[in-house]
KEPATOR-920497 format. One record per residue (C-alpha): residue in one letter; x, y, z. Coordinates in steps of 0.25 Angstrom, whole numbers, padded with zeros to 4 digits, always signed. Each point is the difference from the previous one (the first is absolute). Layout:
residues N
aXYZ ...
This chain:
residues 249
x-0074-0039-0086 x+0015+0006-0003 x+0009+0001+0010 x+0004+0014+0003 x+0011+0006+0010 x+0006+0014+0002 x+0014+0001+0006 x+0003+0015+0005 x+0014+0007-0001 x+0002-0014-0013 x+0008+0006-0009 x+0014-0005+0006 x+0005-0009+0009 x-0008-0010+0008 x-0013+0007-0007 x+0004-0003-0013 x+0005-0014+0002 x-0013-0004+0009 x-0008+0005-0012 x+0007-0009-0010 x-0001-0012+0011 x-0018+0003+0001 x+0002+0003-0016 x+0005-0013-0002 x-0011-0006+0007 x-0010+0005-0008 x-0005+0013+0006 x-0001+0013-0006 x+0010+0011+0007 x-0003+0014+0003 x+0011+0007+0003 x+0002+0013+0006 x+0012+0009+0003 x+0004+0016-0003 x+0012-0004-0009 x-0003+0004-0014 x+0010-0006-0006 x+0002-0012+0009 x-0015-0003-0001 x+0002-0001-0016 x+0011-0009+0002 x-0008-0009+0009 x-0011+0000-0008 x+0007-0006-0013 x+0008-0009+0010 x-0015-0007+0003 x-0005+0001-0013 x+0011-0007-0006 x-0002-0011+0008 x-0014+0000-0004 x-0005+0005+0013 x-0013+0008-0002 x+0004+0014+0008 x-0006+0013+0003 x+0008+0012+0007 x-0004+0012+0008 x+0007+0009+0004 x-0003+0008+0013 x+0008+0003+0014 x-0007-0009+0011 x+0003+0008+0011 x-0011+0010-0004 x-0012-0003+0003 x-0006+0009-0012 x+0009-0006-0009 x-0003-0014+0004 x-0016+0003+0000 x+0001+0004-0014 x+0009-0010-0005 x-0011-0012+0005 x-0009+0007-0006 x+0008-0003-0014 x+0000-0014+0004 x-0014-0001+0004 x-0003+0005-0015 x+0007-0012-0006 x+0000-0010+0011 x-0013-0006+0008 x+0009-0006+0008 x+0012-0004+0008 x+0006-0013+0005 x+0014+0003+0006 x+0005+0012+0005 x+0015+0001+0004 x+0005+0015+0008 x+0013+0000-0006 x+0002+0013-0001 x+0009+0008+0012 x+0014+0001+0005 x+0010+0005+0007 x-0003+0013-0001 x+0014+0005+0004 x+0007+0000+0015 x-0001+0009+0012 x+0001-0002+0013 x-0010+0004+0010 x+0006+0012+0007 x+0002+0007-0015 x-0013-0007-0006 x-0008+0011-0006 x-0015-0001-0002 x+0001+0001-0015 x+0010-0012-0001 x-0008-0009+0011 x-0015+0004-0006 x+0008-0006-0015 x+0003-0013+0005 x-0013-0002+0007 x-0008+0004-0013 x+0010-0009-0009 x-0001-0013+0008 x-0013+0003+0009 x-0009+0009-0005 x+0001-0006-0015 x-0003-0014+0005 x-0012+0006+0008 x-0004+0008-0013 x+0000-0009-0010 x-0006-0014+0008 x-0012+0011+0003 x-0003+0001-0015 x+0002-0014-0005 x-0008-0006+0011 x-0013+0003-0008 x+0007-0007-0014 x+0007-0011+0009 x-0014-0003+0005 x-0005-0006-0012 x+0010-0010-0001 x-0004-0013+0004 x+0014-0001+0009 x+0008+0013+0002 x+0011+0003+0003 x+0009+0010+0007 x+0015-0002+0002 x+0007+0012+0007 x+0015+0004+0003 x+0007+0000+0012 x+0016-0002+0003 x+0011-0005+0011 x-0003+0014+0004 x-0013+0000+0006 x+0006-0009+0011 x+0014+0003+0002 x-0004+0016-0004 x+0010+0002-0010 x+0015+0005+0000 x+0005+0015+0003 x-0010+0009-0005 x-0009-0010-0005 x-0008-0001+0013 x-0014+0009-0006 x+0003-0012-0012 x-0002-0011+0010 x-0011+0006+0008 x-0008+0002-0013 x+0002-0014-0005 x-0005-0004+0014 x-0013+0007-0002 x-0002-0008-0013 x+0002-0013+0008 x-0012+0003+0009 x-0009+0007-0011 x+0002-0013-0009 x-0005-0007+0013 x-0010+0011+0002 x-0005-0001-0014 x+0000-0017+0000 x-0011+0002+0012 x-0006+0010-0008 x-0002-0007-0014 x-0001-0014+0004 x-0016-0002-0001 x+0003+0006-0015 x+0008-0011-0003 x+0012+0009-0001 x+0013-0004+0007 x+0012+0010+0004 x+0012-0005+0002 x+0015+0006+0000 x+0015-0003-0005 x+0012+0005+0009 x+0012+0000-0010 x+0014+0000+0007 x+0010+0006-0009 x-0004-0002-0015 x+0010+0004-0012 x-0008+0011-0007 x+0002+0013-0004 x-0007+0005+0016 x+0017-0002+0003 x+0005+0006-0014 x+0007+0012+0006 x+0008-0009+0012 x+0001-0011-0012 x+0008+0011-0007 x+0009+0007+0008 x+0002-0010+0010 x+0002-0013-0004 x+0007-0005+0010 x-0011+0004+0011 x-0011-0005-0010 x+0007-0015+0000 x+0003-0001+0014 x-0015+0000+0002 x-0002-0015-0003 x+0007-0002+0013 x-0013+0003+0007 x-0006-0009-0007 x-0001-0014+0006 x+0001-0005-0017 x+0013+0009-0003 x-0007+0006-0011 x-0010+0012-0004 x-0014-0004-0005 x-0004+0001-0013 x-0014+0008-0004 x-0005-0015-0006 x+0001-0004+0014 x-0011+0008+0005 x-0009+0001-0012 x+0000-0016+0000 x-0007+0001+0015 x-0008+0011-0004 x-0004-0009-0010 x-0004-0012+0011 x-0006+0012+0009 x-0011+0003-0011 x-0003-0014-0004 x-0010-0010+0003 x+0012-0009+0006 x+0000+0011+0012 x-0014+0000+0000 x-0001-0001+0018 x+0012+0010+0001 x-0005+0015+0004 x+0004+0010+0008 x+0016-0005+0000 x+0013+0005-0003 x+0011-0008-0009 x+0013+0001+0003 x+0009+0000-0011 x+0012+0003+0005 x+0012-0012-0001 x+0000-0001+0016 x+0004+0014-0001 x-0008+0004+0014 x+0005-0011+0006 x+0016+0005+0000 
């Protein structure tokens, strides 16, 4: 039976590089995002390396939107082996006293509620695998709750940590294991705008790294590519740091 993994949010940046790393290993990718021209230029990215792909395009943090998209795939696809929650971010910075409910419902639906949306619809594909797998994304900021304004950030990534724990308890007689990856500071496009106008804040970040460097995406698709293999076939339910020491400085 083919292998088959979706990756959410996979048209950049750790996404993007994970699918090339599960590619390469001989699954087939389906790829989702809302960047139109982004997706295209993923797409061909995987297809020149000889990587069967499939993209759909549709915003996970609506419920509506996530139903009807799955049920696109369920036309093509009869069934699921990994699924990886890559999709979310930052969502922007406020702090708590100037937080309005617009901004804090945004950040919940982008890194909680999607997670929640799209684990609920693949459950039914990724029971038909022999061995499924879920991988999930948390960050440094579910336990340190994040920098200045970043603190509704860290709080949803915290609820990802327990709903990937909730969800390993849930699926384990399917078979199906749930795990998460916790990326410290990673060099993609998620730190373009302080990449860009300040340089010098950017660089000085490897110092809170106990490696003196930033990671690389590679770096976390390459344990995303451990978590849903058959070598961490007794790992559920846990969170990988990848991180450089960061949370230990």
């Amino acid at each position: 039976m083919k292998k088959i993994a979706m990756i959410t949010g996979a048209t950049g940046g750790i996404g993007l590089s994970t699918a090339k790393i599960l590619g390469k290993a001989g699954y087939s990718i389906i790829l989702n995002g809302i960047d139109k021209a982004q997706g295209k230029d993923a797409e061909k990215t995987l297809t020149d390396l000889d990587i069967p792909v499939d993209i759909y395009y549709f915003d996970v943090t609506s419920e509506e939107a996530v139903n009807e998209g799955f049920k696109e795939i369920k036309a093509k696809y009869d069934h699921l082996d990994v699924l990886v929650n890559n999709a979310g971010g930052l969502g922007g910075r406020s702090r708590f006293e100037d937080m309005d409910t617009a901004f804090y419902r945004k950040v919940l639906a982008l890194n909680l509620d999607s997670v929640f949306y799209i684990s609920r619809a693949a459950i039914p594909m990724l029971k038909k695998s022999e061995s499924g797998s879920i991988v999930n994304f948390a960050s440094n900021a579910a336990w340190n709750a994040g920098g200045p304004g970043a603190g509704i950030y860290g709080t949803s990534k915290a609820a990802v940590v327990t709903l990937t724990r909730a969800l390993a308890k849930d699926l384990a007689e399917y078979n199906i294991r749930v795990n998460a990856v916790s990326p410290g500071t990673i060099d993609t496009d998620f730190h373009k705008q302080i990449k860009e106008t300040n340089i010098e804040v950017f660089n000085s970040w490897k110092n809170n790294v106990l490696l003196k460097r930033l990671g690389q995406p590679e770096e976390v698709g390459t344990v995303i590519e451990f978590l849903v293999s058959e070598k961490a076939s007794f790992l559920t339910g846990e969170i990988i740091q990848v991180n450089g020491g960061q949370d230990f400085l």
